[in-house]
N, C-alpha and C positions, 0 to 999 in steps of 0.2 A: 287578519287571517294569516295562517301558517304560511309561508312561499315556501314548497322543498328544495333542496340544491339537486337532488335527481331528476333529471328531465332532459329527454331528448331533442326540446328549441331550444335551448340554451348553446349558446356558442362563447368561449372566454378567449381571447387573445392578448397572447403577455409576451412581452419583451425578455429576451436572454441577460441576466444583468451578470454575465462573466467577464470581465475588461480582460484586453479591450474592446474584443468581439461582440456586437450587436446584433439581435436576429429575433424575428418572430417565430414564435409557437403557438398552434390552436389545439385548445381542449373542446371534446362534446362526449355526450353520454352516447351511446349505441343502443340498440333495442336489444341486440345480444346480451342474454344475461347465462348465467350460471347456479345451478342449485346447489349449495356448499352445506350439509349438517340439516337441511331441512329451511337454508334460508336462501333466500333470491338475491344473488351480486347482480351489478351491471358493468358493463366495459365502460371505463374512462379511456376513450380513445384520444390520440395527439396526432400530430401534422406540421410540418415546415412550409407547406402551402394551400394549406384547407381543402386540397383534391386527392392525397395520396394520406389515408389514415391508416393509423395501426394501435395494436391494442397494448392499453398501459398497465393501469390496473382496476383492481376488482370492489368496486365500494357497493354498498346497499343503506336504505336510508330506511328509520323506524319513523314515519310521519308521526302516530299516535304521541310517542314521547320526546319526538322532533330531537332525535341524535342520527348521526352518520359514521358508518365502520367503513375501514378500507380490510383487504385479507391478502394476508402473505400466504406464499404455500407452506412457509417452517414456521412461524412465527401465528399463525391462526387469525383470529379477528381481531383488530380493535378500535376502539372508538376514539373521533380526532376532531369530531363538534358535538355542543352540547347546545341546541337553540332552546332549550325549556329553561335555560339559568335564568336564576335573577342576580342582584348585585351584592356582594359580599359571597358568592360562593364559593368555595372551593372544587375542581373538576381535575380528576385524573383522567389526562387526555395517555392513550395507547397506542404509537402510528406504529404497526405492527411490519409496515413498508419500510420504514425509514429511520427506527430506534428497536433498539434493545430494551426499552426499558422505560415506566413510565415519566408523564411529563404534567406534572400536578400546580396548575395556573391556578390564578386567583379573579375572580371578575370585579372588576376594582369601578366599574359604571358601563351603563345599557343606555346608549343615544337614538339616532336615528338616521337615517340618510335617504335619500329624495332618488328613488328610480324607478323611470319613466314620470308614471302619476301615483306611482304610492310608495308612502313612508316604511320602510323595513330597516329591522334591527339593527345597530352596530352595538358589539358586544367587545369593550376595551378591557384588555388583562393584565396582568403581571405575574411573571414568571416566582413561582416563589425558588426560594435556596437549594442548592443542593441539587440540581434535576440536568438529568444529563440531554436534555435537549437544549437547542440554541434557536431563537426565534429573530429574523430580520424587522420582524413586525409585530405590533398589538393589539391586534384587532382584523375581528372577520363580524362578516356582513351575513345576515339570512339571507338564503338562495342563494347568495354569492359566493361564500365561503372564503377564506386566507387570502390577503395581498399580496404574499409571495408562494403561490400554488395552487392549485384546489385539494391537494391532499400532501402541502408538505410541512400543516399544522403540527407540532409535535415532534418534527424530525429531529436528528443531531447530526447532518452531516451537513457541511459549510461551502463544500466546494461542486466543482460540477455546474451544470447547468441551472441556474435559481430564479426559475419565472416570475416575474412581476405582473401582476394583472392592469394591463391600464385600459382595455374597452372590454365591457362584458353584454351581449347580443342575446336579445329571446323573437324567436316566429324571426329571423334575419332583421331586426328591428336595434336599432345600439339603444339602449339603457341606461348607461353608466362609462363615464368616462374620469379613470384616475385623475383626480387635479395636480399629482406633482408630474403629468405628461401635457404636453401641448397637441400631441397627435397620438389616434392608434396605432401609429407602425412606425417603423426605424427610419434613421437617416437614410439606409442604402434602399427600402423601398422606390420603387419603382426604375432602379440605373441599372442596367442592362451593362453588360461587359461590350468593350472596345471594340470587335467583331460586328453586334449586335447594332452599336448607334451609328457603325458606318451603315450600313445595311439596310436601316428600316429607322423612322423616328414616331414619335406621339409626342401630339400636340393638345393640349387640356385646351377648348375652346370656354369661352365665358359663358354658351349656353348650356353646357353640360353635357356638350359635347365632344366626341376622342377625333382628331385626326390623324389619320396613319399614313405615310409618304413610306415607299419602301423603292429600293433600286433595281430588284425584280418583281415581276406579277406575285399578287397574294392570290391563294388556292382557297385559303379556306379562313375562317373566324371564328371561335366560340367564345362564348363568357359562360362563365362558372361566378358563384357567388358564394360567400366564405365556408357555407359547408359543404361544396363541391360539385353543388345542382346544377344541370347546365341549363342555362336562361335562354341562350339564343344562339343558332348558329345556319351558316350561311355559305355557301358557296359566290366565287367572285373570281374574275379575271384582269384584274386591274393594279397598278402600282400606286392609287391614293383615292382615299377614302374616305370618308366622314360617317360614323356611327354616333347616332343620338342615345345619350345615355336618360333622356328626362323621366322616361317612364319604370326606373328604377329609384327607389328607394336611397337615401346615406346610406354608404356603406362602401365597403372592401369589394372591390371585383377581380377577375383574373381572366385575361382575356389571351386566349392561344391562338398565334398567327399562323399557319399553314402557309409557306413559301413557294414557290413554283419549281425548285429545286427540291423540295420537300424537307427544307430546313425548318425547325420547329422554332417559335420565338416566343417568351411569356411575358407579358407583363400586366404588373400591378397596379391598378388604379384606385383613387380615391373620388367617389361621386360626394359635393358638396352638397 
């Protein structure tokens, strides 16, 4: 069965690969859509911490004939996946975002790759001659779409910010994890600035559990989980804690510490 890439459980978190700077970014679909010519976009929204989103840009997806456009506001529509190909096609891809001008692949073989419990497409290509886009990768995934972007299939510009996908999340649930990453997030995940680890510490216990020691009372606690939902929170009067994370799923959390000076503290966790 078709998987579309447009959907709002979907969450993709990719790594910055600009050296030497490393950093996560999160993409997800918004229910905000747009009627452009008589057709329905939806916001590709992004985030530097899965709680503060903003709107990227404008894609819509044709399930029937399993293609996806993205829309510039000069540059109009164009199409930047083709999941109906078979192998030996030819596809003028149009990223109307990111290129002037088309970028005409070849599908050179159609595999498959294991997410969650079902088998979905990997579709391997080659650029043919002469085409003014530049591609880091060769090959996108159904539902998943491009290993360096969700919409930066077809582009031609090289510099900047160039996401890499290495965990991709449906219903808060991980799916797929890039195999050339050993983990979803960066080195600097989870280290707090110099300020910060004198102040207050987390401690990852074996049960799956956080300990929090801090040198003034804590006021308050929330956790958020990667699309900004907030799961729990708690008023508290105390300088050390223990928070059970068992009854949470894998996955990425974000936990806001309220200080008794009213200093705000964030940090990142990973539930094994």
């Amino acid at each position: 069965n078709y998987n579309k890439l447009i959907s709002t459980n979907k969450v993709w978190n990719n790594i910055g690969t600009n050296p030497p700077w490393e950093y996560t970014r999160f993409y997800k679909f918004s229910s905000d859509t747009s009627v452009i010519n008589a057709k329905t976009y939806y916001w590709l929204k992004k985030s530097n911490d899965s709680i503060n989103w903003q709107n990227d840009v404008l894609m819509r997806e044709d399930t029937v004939n399993k293609k996806v456009y993205v829309y510039d506001n000069y540059r109009g529509e164009g199409l930047i996946y083709d999941f109906g190909v078979n192998e030996g096609d030819t596809v003028s891809l149009f990223n109307s975002v990111m290129c002037y001008d088309t970028c005409k692949i070849l599908i050179t073989d159609i595999d498959s790759v294991l997410i969650g419990n079902q088998y979905r497409k990997k579709f391997n290509f080659d650029i043919l001659i002469n085409q003014a886009c530049f591609q880091l990768s060769n090959l996108f995934i159904e539902g998943i779409g491009y290993e360096y972007g969700i919409y930066n299939i077809g582009g031609s510009s090289i510099g900047g910010f160039m996401p890499r996908l290495v965990c991709y999340y449906e219903n808060d649930t991980l799916k797929y994890t890039n195999p050339y990453y050993g983990s979803c997030f960066t080195t600097t995940v989870g280290v707090e600035n110099t300020d910060e680890q004198e102040s207050i510490t987390f401690e990852n216990l074996s049960n799956n559990a956080l300990k929090i020691i801090a040198k003034e009372d804590i006021k308050e606690i929330a956790i958020f989980d990667i699309t900004g939902q907030k799961l729990y929170y708690n008023n508290f009067s105390t300088n050390e804690l223990i928070l059970n994370l068992n009854n949470y799923p894998a996955g990425l959390y974000f936990i806001k510490v309220l200080m008794e000076s009213n200093r705000l503290v964030n940090k990142k966790t990973l539930r094994l």
